[in-house]
Backbone as JSON, one array per atom type, in Angstrom:
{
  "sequence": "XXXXXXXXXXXXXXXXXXXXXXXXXXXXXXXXXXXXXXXXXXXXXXXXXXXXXXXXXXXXXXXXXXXXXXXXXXXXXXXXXXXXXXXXXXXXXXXXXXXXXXXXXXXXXXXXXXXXXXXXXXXXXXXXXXXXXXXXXXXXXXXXXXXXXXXXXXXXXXXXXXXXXXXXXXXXXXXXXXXXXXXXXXXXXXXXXXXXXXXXXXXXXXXXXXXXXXXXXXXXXXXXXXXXXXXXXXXXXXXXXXXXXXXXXXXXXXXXXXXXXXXXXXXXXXXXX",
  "N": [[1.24, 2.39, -25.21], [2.94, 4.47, -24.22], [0.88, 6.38, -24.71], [-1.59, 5.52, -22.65], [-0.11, 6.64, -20.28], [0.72, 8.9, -20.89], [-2.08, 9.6, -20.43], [-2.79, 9.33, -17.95], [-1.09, 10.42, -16.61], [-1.82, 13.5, -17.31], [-4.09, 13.39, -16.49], [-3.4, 13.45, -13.47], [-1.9, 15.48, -12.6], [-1.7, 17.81, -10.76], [-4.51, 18.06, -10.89], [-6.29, 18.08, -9.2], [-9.46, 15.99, -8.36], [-12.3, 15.95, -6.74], [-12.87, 13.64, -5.21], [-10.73, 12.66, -5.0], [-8.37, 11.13, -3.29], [-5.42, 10.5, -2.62], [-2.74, 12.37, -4.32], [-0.52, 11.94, -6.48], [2.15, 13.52, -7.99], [4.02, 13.47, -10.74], [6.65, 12.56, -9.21], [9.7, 12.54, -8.47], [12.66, 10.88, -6.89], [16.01, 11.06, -6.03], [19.33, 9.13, -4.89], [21.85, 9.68, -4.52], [23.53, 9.28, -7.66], [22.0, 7.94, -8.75], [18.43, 7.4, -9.4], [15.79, 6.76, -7.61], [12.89, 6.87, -7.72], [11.11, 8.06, -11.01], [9.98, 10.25, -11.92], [6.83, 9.77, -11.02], [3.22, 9.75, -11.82], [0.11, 9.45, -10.73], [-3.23, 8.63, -9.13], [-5.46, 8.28, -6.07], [-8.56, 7.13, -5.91], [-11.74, 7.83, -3.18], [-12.58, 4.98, -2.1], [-11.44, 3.09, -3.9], [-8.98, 0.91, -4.17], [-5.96, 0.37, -4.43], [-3.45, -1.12, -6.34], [0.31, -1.28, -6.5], [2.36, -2.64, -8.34], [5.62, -4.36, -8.96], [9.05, -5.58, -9.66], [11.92, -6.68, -7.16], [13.41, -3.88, -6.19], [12.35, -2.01, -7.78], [11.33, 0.14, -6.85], [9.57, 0.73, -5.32], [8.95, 0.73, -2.21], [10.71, 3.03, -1.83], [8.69, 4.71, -2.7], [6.71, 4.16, -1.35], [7.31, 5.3, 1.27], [7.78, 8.3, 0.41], [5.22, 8.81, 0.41], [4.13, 7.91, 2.98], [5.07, 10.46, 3.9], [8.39, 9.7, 5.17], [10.34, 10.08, 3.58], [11.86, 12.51, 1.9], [10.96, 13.78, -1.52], [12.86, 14.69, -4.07], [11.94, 15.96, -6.29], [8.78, 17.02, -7.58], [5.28, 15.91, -6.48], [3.16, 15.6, -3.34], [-0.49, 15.17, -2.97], [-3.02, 14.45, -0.42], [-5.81, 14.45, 0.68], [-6.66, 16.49, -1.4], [-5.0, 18.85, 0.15], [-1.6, 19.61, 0.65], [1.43, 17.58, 0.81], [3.91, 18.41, 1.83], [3.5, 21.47, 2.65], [1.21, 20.89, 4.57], [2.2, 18.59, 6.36], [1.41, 17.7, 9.22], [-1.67, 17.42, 8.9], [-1.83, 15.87, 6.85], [-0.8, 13.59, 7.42], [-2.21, 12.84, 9.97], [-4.53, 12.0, 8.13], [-3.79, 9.5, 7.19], [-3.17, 6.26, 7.15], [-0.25, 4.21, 7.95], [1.0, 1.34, 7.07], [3.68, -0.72, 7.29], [6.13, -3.27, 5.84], [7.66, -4.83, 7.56], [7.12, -3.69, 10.61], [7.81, -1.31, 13.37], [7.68, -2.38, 16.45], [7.19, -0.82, 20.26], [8.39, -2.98, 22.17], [8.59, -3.22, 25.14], [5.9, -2.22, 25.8], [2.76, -3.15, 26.39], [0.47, -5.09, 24.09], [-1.95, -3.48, 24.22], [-1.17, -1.16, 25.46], [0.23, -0.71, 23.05], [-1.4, 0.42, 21.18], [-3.1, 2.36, 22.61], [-1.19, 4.62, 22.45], [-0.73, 4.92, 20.05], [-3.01, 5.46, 19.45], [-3.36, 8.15, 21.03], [-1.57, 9.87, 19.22], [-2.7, 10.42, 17.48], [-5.06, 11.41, 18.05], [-7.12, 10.23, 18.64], [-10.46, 9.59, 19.46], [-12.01, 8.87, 22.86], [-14.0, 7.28, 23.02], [-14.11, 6.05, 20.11], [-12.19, 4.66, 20.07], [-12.11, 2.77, 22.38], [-14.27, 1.28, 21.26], [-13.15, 0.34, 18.9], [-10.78, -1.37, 19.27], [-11.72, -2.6, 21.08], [-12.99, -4.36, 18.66], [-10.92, -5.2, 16.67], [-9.37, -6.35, 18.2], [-10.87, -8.72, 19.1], [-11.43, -9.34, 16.88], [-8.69, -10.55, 15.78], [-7.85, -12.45, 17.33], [-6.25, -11.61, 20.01], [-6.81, -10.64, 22.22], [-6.34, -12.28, 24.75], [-3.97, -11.73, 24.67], [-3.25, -8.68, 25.04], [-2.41, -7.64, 26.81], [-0.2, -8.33, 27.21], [3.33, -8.0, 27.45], [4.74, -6.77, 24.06], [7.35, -7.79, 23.31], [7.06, -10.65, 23.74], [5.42, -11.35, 21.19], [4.53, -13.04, 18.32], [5.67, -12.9, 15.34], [4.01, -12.83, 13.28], [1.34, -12.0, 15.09], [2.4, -9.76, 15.77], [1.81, -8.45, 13.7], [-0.45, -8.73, 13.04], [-1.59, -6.86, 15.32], [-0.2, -4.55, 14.29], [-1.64, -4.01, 12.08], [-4.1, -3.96, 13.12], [-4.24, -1.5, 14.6], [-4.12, 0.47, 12.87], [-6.69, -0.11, 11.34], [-7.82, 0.57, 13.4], [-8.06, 3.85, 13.67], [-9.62, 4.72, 11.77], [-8.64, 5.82, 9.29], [-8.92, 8.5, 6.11], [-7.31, 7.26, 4.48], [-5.23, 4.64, 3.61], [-2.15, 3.25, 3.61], [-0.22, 0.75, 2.5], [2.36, -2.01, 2.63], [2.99, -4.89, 1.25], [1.0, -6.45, 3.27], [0.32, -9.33, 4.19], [2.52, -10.76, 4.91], [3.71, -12.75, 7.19], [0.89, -13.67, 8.26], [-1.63, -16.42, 8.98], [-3.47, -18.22, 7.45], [-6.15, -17.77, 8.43], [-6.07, -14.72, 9.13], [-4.8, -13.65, 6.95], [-7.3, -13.95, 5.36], [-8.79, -12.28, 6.77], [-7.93, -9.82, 6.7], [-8.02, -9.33, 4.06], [-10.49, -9.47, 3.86], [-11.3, -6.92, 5.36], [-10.15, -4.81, 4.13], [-11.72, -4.65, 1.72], [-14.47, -4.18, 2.58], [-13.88, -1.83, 4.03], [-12.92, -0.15, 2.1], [-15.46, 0.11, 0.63], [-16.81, 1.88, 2.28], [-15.78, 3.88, 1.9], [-12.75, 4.61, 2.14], [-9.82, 4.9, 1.05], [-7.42, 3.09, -0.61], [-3.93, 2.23, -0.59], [-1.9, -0.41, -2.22], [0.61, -2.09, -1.92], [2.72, -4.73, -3.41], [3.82, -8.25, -3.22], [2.21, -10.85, -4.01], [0.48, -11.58, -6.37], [-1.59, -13.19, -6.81], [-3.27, -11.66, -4.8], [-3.47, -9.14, -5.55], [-4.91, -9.15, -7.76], [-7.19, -9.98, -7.18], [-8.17, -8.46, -4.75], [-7.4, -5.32, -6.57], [-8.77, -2.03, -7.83], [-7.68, -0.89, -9.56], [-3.95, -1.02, -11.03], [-0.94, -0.23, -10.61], [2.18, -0.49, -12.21], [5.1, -0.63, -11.48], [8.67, -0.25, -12.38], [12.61, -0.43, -12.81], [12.36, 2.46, -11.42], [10.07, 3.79, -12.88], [6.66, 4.52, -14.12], [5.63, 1.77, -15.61], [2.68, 0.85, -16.79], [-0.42, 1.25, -16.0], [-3.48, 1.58, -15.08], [-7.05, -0.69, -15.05], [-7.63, -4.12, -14.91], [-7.9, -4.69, -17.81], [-6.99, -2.72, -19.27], [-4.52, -3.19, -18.95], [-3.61, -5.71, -19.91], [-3.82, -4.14, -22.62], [-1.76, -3.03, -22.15], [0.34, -4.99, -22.45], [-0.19, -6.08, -24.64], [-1.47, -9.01, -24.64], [-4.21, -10.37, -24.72], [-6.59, -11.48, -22.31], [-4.93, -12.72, -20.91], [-3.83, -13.75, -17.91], [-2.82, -11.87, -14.44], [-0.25, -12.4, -13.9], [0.58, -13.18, -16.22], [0.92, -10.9, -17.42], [2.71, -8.8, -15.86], [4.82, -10.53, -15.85], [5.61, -10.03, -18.65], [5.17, -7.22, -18.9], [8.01, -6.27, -17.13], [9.53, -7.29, -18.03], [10.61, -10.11, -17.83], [11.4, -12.37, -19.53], [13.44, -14.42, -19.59], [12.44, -16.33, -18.06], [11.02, -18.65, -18.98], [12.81, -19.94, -19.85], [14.64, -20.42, -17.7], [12.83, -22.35, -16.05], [12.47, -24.46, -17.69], [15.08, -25.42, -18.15], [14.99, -25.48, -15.18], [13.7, -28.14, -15.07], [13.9, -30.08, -16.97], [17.06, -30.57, -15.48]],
  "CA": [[1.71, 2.44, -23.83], [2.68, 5.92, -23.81], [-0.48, 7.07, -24.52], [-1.8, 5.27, -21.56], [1.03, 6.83, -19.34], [0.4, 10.39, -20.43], [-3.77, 10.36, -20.11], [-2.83, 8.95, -16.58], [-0.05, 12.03, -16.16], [-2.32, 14.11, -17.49], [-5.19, 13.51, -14.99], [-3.22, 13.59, -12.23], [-0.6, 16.31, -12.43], [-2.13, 18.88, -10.09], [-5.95, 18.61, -11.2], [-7.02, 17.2, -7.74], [-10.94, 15.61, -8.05], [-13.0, 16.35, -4.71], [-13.03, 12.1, -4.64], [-9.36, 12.05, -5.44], [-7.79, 11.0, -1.64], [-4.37, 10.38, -2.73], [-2.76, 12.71, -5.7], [1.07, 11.77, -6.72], [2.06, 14.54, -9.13], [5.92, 14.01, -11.48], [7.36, 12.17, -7.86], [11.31, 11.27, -8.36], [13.49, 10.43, -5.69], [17.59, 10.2, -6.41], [20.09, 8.31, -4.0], [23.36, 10.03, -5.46], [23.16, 9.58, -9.01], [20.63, 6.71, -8.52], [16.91, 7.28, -9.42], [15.1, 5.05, -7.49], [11.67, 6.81, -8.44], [11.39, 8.88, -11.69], [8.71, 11.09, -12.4], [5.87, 9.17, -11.04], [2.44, 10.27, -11.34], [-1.12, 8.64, -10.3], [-4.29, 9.53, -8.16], [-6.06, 6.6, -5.58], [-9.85, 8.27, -5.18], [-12.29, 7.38, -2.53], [-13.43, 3.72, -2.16], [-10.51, 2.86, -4.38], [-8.19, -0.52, -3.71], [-5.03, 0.87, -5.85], [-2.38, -1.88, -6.43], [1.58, -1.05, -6.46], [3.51, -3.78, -7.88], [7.2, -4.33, -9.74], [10.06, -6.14, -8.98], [12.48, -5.49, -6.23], [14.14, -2.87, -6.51], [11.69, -1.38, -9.03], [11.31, 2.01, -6.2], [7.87, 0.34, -4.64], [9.05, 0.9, -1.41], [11.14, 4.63, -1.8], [7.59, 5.46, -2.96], [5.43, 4.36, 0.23], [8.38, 5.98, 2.41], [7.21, 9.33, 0.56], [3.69, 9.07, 0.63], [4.51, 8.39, 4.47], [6.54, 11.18, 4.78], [9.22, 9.14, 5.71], [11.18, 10.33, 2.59], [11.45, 13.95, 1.16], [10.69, 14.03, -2.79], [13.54, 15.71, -5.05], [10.84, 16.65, -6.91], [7.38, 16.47, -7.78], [4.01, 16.83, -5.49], [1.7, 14.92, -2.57], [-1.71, 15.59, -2.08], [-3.88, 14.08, 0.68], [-7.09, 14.54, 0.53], [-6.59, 18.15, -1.17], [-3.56, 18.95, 0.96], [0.25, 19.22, -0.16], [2.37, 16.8, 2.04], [4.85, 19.19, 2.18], [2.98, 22.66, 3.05], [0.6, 20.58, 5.8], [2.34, 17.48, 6.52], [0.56, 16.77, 10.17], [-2.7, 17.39, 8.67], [-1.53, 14.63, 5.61], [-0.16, 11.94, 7.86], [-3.32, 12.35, 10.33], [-5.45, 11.18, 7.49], [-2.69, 8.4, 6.77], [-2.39, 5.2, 8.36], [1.07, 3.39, 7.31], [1.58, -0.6, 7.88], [4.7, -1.26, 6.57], [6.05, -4.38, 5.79], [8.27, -4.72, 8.59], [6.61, -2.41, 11.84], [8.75, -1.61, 14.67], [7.08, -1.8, 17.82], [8.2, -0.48, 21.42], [8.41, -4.04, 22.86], [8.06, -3.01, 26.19], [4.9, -2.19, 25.84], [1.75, -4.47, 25.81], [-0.25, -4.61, 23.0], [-3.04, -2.48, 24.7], [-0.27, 0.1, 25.43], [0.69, 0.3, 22.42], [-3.01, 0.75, 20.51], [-3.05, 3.54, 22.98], [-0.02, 5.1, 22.14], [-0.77, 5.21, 18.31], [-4.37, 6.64, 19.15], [-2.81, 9.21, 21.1], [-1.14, 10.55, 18.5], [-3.95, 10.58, 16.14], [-6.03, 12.26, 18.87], [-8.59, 9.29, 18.8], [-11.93, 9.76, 20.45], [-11.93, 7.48, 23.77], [-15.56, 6.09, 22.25], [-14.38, 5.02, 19.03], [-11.48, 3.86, 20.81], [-12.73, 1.59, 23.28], [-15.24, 0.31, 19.85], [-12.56, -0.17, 17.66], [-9.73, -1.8, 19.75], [-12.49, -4.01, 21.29], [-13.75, -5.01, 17.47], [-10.15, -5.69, 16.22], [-8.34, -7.6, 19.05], [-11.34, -10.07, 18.99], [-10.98, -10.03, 15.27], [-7.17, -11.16, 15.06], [-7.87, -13.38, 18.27], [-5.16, -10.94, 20.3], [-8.09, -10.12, 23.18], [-6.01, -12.65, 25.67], [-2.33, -10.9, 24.59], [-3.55, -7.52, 24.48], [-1.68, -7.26, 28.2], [1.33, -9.09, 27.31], [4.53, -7.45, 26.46], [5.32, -7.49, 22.73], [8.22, -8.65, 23.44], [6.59, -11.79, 23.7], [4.02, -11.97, 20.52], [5.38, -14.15, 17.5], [5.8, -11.96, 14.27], [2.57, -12.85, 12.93], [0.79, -11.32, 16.14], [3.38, -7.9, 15.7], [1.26, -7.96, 12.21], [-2.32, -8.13, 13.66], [-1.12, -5.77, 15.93], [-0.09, -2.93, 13.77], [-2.69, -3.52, 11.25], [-5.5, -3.18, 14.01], [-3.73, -0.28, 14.96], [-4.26, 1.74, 11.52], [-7.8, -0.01, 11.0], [-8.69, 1.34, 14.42], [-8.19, 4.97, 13.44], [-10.5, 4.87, 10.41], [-8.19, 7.47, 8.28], [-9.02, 8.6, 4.62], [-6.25, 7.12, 3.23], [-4.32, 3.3, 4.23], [-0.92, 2.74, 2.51], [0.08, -0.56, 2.72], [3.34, -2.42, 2.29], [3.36, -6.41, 2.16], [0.1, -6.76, 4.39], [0.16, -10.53, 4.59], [3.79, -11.02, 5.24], [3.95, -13.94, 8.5], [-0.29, -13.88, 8.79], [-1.45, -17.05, 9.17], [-4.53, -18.12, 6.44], [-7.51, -17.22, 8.74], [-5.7, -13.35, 9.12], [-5.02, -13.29, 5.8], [-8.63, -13.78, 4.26], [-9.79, -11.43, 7.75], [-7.38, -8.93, 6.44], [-8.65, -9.09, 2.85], [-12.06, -8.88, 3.88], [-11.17, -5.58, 5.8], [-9.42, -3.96, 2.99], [-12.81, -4.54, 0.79], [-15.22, -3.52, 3.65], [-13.25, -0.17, 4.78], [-12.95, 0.32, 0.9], [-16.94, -0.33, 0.08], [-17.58, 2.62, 2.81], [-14.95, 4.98, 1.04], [-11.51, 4.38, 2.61], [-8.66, 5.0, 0.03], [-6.19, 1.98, -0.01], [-2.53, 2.12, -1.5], [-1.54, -1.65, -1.51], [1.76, -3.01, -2.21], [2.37, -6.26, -2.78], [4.35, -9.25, -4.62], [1.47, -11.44, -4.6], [-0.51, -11.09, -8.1], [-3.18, -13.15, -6.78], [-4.08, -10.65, -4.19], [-3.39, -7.53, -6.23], [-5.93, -9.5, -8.96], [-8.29, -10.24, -6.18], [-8.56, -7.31, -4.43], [-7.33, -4.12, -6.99], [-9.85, -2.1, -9.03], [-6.65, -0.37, -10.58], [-3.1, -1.42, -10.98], [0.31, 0.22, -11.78], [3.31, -1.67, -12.43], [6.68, -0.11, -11.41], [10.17, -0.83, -13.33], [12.99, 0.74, -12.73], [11.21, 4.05, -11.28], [9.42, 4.8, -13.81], [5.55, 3.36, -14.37], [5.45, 1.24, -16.95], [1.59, 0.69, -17.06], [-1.44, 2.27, -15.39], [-4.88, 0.73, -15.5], [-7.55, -1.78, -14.68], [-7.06, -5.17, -15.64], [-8.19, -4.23, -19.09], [-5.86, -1.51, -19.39], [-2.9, -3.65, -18.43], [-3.38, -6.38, -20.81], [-3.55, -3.92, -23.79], [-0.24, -2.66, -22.72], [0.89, -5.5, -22.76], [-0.77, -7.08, -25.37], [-2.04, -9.94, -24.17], [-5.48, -10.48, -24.3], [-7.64, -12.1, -22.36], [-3.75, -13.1, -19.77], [-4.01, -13.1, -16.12], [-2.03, -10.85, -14.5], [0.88, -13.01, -13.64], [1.55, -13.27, -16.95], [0.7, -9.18, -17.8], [3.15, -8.72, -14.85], [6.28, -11.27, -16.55], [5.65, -9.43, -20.34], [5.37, -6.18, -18.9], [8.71, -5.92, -16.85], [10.83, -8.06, -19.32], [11.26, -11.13, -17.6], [11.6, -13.24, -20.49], [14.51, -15.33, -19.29], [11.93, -17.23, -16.96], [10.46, -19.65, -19.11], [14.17, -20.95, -19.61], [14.75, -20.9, -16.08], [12.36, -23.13, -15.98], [12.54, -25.48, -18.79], [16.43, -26.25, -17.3], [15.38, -26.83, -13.74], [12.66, -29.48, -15.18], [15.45, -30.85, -17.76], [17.95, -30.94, -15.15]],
  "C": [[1.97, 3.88, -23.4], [1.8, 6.76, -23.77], [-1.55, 6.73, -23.23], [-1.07, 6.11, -20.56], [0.65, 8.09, -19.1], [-1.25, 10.61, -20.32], [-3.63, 10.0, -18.49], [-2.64, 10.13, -15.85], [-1.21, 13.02, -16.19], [-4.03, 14.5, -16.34], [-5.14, 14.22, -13.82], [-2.32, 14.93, -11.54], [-1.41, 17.48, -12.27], [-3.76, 19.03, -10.3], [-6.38, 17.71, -10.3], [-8.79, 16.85, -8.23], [-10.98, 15.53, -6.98], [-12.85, 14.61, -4.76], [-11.7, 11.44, -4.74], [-8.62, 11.95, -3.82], [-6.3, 11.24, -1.89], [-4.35, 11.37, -4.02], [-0.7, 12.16, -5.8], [1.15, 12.58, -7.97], [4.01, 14.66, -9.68], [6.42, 13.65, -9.93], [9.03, 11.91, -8.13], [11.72, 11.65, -7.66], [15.15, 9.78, -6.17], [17.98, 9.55, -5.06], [21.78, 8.46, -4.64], [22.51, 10.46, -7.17], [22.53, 8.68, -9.51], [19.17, 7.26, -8.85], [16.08, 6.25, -9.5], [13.75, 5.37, -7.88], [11.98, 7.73, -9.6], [9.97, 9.36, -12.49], [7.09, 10.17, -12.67], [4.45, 10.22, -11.36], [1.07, 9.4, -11.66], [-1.89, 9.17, -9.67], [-4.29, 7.92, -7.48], [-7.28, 7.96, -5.22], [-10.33, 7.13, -4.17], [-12.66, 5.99, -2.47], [-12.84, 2.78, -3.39], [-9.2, 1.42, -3.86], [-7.09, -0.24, -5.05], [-3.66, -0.15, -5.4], [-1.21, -1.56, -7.07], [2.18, -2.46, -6.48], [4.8, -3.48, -8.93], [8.19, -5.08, -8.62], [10.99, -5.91, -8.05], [13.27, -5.01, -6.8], [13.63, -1.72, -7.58], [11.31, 0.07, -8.35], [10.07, 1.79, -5.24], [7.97, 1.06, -2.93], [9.61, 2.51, -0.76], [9.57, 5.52, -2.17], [6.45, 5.97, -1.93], [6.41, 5.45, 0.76], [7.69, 7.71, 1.8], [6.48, 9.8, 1.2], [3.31, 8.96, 1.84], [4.73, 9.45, 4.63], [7.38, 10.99, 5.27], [10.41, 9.71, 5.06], [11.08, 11.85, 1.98], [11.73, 13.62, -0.2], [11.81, 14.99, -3.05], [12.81, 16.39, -5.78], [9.06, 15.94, -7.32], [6.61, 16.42, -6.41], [3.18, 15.31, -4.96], [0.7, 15.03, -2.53], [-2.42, 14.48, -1.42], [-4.94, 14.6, 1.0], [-7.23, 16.46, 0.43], [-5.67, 18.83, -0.59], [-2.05, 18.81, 0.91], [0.79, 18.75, 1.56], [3.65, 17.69, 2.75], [4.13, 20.84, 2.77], [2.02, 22.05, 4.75], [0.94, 19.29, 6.11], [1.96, 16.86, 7.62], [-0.55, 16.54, 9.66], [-3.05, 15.85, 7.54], [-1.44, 13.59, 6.87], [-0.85, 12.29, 8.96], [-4.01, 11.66, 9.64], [-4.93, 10.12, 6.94], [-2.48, 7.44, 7.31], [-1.21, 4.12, 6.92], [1.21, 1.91, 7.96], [2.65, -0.95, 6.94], [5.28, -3.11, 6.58], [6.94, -5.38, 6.7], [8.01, -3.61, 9.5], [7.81, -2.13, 13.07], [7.9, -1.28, 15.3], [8.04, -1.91, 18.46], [7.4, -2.21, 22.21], [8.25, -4.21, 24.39], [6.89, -2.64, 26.84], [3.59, -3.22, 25.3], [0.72, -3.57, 24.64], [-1.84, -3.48, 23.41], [-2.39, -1.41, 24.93], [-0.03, 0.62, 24.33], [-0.35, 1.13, 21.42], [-3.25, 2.08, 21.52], [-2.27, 4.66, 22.78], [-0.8, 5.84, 20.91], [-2.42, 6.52, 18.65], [-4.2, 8.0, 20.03], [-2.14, 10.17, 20.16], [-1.9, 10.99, 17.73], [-4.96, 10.97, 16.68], [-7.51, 11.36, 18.63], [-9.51, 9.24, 19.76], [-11.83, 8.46, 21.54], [-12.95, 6.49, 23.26], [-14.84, 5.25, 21.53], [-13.02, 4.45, 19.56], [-11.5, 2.62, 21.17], [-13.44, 0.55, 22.1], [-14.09, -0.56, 19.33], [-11.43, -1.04, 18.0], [-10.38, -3.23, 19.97], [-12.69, -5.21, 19.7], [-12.5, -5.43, 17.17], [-9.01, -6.64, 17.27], [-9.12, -8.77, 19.43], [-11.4, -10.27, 17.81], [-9.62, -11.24, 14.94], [-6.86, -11.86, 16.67], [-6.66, -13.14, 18.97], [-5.79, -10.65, 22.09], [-7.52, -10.8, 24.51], [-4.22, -12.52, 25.61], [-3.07, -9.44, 24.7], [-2.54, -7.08, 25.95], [-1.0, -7.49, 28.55], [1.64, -7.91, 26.83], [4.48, -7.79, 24.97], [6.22, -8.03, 22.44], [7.78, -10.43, 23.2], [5.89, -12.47, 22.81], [5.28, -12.67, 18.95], [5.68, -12.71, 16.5], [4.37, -11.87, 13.65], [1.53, -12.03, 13.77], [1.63, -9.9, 15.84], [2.62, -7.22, 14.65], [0.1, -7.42, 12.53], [-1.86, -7.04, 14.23], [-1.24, -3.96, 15.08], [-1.43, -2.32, 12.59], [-4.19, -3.25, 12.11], [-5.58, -1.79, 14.28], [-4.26, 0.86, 13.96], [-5.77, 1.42, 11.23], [-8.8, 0.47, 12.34], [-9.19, 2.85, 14.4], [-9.17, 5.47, 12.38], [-10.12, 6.16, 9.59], [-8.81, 6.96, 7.06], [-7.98, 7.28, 3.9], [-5.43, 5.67, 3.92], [-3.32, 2.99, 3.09], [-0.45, 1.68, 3.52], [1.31, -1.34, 2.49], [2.92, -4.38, 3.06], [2.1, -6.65, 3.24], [0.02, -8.14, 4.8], [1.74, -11.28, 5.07], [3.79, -11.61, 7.25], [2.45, -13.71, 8.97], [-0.53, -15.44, 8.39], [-3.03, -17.0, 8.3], [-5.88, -17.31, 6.82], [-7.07, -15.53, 8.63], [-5.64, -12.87, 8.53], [-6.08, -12.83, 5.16], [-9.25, -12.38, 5.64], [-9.08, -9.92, 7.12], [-8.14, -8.37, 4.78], [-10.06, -8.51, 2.93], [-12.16, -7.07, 4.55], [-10.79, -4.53, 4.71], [-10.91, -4.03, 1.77], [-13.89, -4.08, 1.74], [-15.08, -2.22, 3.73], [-13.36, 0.22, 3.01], [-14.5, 0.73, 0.34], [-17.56, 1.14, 0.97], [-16.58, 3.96, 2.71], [-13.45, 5.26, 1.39], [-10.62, 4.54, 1.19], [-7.3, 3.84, 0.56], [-5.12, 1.89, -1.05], [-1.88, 0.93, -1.05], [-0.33, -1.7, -2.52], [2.06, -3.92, -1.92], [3.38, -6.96, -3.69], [3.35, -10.24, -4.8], [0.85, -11.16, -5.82], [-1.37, -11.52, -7.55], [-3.85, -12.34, -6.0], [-4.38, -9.54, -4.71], [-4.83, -7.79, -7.34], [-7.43, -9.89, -8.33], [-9.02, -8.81, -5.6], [-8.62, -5.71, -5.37], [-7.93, -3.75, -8.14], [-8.56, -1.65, -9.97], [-4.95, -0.96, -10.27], [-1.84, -0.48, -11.45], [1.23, -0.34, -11.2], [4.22, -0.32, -12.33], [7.74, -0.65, -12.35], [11.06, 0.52, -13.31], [13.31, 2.45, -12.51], [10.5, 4.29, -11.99], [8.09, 3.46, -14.06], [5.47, 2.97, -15.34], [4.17, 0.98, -17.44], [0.79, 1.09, -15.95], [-3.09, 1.65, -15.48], [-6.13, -0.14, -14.32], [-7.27, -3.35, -15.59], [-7.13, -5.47, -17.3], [-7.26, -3.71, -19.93], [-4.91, -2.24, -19.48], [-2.88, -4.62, -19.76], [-3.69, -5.97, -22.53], [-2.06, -3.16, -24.29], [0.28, -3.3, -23.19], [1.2, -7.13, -23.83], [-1.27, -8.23, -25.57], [-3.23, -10.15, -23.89], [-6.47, -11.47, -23.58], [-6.07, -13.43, -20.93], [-4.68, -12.43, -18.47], [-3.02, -12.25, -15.71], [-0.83, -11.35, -13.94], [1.7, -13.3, -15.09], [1.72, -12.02, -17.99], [2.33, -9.11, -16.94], [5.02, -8.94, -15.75], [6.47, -10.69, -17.98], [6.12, -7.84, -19.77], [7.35, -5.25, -18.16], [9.55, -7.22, -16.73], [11.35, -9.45, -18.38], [11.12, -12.66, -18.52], [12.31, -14.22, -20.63], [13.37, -16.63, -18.64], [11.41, -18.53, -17.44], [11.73, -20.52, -19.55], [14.96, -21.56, -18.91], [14.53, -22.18, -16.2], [12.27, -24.4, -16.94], [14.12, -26.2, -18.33], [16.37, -26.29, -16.18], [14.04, -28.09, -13.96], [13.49, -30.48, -15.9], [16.48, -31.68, -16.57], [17.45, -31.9, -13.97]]
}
């Protein structure tokens, strides 16, 4: 396991590859005398589908907030496509689209306001504009809200919404939090299929997730969080020699690797009882 950990470290810790989009280089993050991340480090290259999972509280989320820029790093290094987050951070979080797992939109604005908004900021070409707004609000069947208030759209619609929003801009790089959180089955699989599409034509995708079957569906690579610190690094290969299991799915890589060993007793006393 440690030898996995450090050829990972060792990759990633400042030796950028031209196909490397994302670099995370030694990342921790305190909260007092809390370390919610601790000396992460990973790459996501081009055309890449890189899966972030661990339990809550395992830092999954203090991590996106970095790689946003939402969060300043105690220590340790960003890069973006070649680019320290901290030395050029507009130039980073142009090539960045963020869908978190809870969005806030400005509710007073209709969903065509606010797809303008966002591509204002991101200095989006009126062309691919007009293309890409058109292609995703008849995707996520939004095309007869697009001129409502948001005030008005369910939660599920707030989702299409933001994720059209980031697949309208066509950045390098999509960090993800929770993407299926209140989509409704058809949005789901339309969402999946986007995230392998945009990936297939070189998009960099940082997904976080608690599903396993999506992370096992969609991710060519995987690292498992715990406690800040990565406990495994890999493809599905990789994972089940951390965690010895050969030939396990990754739900039960997942329950070995970050010790939940109590569970099959759980369960054996609520079938008993």
């Amino acid at each position: 396991m440690d030898e996995l950990n450090n050829t990972e470290s060792n990759t990633s810790a400042g030796q950028n590859n031209t196909d490397d989009v994302l670099v995370i280089d030694s990342l921790t993050k305190k909260f007092g005398k809390f370390t919610a991340v601790d000396n992460i480090s990973l790459e996501v290259k081009q055309g890449e589908i890189f899966g972030f999972l661990g339990p809550n509280g395992a830092g999954k989320t203090t991590t996106i907030k970095m790689i946003a820029g939402l969060l300043q790093p105690d220590n340790g290094k960003i890069f973006i496509n070649n680019r320290s987050l901290v030395s050029e951070p507009q130039k980073c979080k142009q090539d960045t689209g963020y869908i978190p797992d809870r969005p806030y939109l400005f509710e007073k604005l209709t969903g065509f306001e606010f797809l303008q908004f966002i591509a204002s900021l991101y200095n989006l070409e009126p062309e691919t504009f007009s293309r890409n707004t058109a292609h995703y609000l008849k995707l996520f069947d939004l095309e007869d809200w697009q001129h409502h208030l948001i005030e008005s759209y369910s939660h599920g619609m707030r989702q299409k919404l933001i994720i059209s929003s980031i697949f309208m801009l066509e950045p390098p790089l999509i960090v993800v939090d929770e993407p299926m959180v209140g989509l409704d089955p058809k949005s789901a699989r339309i969402v999946k299929e986007l995230f392998k599409s945009h990936a297939l034509r070189g998009t960099a995708i940082f997904l976080s997730t608690h599903s396993l079957e999506i992370a096992e569906e969609l991710c060519d690579r995987i690292g498992i969080i715990l406690n800040g610190s990565l406990r495994a690094l890999g493809n599905l290969k990789d994972l089940q020699l951390a965690a010895r299991l050969e030939h396990s799915d990754l739900e039960e890589i997942f329950l070995e690797l970050t010790g939940a060993y109590e569970l099959q007793d759980i369960i054996n006393a609520l079938r008993s009882g």
